[in-house]
Phi, psi and omega in degrees: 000132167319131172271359173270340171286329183251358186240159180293176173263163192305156199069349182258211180174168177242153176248147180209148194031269194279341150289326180263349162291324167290312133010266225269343183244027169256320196298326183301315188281326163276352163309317182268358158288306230285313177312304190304281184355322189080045157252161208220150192262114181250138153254119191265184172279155184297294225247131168234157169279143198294352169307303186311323189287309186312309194310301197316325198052066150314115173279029181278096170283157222293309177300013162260359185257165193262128190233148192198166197246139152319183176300304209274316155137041209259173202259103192250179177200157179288141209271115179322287215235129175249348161352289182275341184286297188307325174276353155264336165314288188306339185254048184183303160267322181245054145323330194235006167302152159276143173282165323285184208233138159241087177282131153214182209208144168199073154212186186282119208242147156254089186246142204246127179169142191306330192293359215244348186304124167110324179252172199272151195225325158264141204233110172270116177254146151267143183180108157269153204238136174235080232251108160116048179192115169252165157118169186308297201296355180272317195304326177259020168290269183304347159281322173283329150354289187286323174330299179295323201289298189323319181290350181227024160249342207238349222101194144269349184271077144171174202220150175210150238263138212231175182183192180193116162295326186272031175270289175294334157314296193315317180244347142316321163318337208256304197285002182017093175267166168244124151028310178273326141348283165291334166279348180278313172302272180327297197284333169292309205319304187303306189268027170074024184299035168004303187283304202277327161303333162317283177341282221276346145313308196334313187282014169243022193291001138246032160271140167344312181247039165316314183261349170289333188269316172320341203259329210324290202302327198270347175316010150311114186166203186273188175319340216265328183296337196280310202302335207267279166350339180273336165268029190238347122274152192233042190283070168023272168327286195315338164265331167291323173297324170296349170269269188336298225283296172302346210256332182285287146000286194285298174320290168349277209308348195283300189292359182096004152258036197305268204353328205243012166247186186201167189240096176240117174279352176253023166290103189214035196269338159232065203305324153342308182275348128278167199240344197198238194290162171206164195201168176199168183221150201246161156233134163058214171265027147350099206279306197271133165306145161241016181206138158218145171217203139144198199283127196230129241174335195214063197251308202289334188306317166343285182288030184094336160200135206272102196260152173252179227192116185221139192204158139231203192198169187186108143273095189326297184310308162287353173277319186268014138308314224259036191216119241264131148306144178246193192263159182321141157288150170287118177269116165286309189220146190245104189265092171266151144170180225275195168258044209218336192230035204272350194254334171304306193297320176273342172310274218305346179268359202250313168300337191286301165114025164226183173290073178225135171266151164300114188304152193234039199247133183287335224191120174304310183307332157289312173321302157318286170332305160299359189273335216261329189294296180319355214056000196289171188294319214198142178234110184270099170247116204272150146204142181050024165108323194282156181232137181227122156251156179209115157008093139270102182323130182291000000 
């Protein structure tokens, strides 16, 4: 048999009975923190045009989207990102809204790319975006935001990883590099690659900021990480973020998260795409973030006007993955009956306060049967108006 007629595509998966119920009451519940919050629900389209990523300077390259054409042959794509689709909604339909605007979402991005081998390439993200407000308390509107969604799917067991984009602007800026340069110096700092970030620093070892960037991976902890970049620099910027970053900090903990934040300086994987503060979230000890967000100030000027602009996103799959499955439901009771008694029989399945189905069966000797393959306790039976219960033996 063609193995492509009975299997998904690579990355994808079928969810099936009890993952998709945990699934679906992680997706319940931060909707409805995001909702109490006073966010309001947009849906963009699956298919965008690939103009839109482009207007954006999307840091997605065109070879991670799944891409397919209109009637007119115009370049359409599986919607990458929801970010951006939204940030073209609000500077296009809603131009005359009053600011600020509070969006979130709960649907799916795709993205195709080798690097994804092994990993999901369709994604259901939850997520809000909070448009038309700068400054800390909008930064911590939205951090405590993601703060609550994690807490009210996990608890307390996760934590989330704090940053700043003018940290690493600042000082890569200082070394005035060229491009291939720099994206090599971003990607060891991300993947903590030590050595070889030593190796490709080197010819800059007496510039200022050699050692901040060189520390940058190891930069992970408590507060003592902020004391420590200030002594490794004397870069204006890089110290003013590092005063926001405490002063931010401090307000958490104020709000009742210390416990669940951390200072990571090699968060840097899409520096390009933020402007200020950036953050990402872990659930329980969990290796892959199941959240990222922070500050984007110049995404929407892209479509024409220019709004600022702070978000996450929580990817539902991997947040429910990171979270123990309970056990399969039970069918309690198996409800036959005959078609004479067929409006008795869904009252009492609509009524019972217990786990029961309409048996789909012609005859009790098949109702049974199916009661005993399902496990249930009792096979429940209307005829001729009257209800009998019965017993089931395993």
């Amino acid at each position: 048999m063609n193995q492509y007629a009975i299997s998904t595509p690579e990355g994808s998966r079928d969810r099936l009975f009890a993952a998709t119920r945990l699934f679906r009451q992680n997706e319940r519940r931060i909707r409805s923190l995001l909702e109490a919050r006073g966010y309001d629900e947009v849906i963009t389209p699956s298919l965008e045009y690939y103009d839109v990523f482009v207007q954006a300077g999307s840091s997605i390259g065109q070879e991670k989207m799944y891409k397919l054409t209109d009637r007119n042959g115009r370049l359409l794509v599986l919607r990458p990102d929801n970010t951006t689709p939204i940030a073209r909604v609000v500077t296009t339909k809603l131009n005359s809204d009053a600011l600020p605007l509070r969006l979130y979402y709960v649907q799916k991005v795709h993205r195709a790319s080798s690097f994804h081998r092994g990993h999901s390439t369709e994604v259901m993200q939850a997520g809000a975006e909070l448009l038309g407000a700068r400054g800390m308390m909008a930064d911590l509107d939205i951090l405590t935001a993601a703060f609550e969604a994690l807490a009210a799917v996990k608890g307390e067991t996760f934590r989330i990883e704090l940053s700043h984009a003018a940290i690493y602007k600042a000082l890569i800026a200082s070394l005035n590099v060229d491009a291939e340069t720099e994206e090599s110096i971003r990607s060891h700092i991300e993947n903590k690659s030590y050595a070889a970030l030593g190796d490709v620093l080197e010819p800059f070892r007496d510039r200022e900021a050699y050692r901040a960037l060189k520390a940058m991976p190891t930069l992970f902890g408590g507060g003592e990480v902020l004391e420590e970049v200030a002594r490794l620099t004397d870069n204006t910027e890089v110290l003013r973020a590092v005063a926001y970053l405490k002063d931010v900090i401090e307000a958490i903990s104020e709000a009742g998260f210390g416990e669940n934040v951390m200072i990571d300086l090699g968060l840097v994987q899409e520096i390009d795409y933020y402007t200020g503060m950036m953050f990402r979230g872990y659930m329980g000890g969990a290796g892959a973030p199941v959240l990222g967000g922070g500050r984007y100030d110049s995404l929407c000027a892209k479509f024409g006007k220019d709004i600022p602009a702070t978000g996450f996103a929580i990817d539902i799959d991997e947040l429910s993955d990171s979270v123990e499955l309970k056990p399969e439901k039970t069918t309690e009771e198996l409800v036959f009956a005959d078609a004479g008694s067929l409006k008795a029989a869904l009252e009492y399945v609509h009524a019972s306060g217990k786990l029961a189905e309409l048996a789909p069966c012609d005859t009790m000797e098949e109702a049974l049967a199916v009661a005993r393959k399902k496990g249930c306790r009792a096979l429940i039976s209307f005829a001729n108006g009257e209800l009998t219960k019965t017993e089931v033996q395993a």
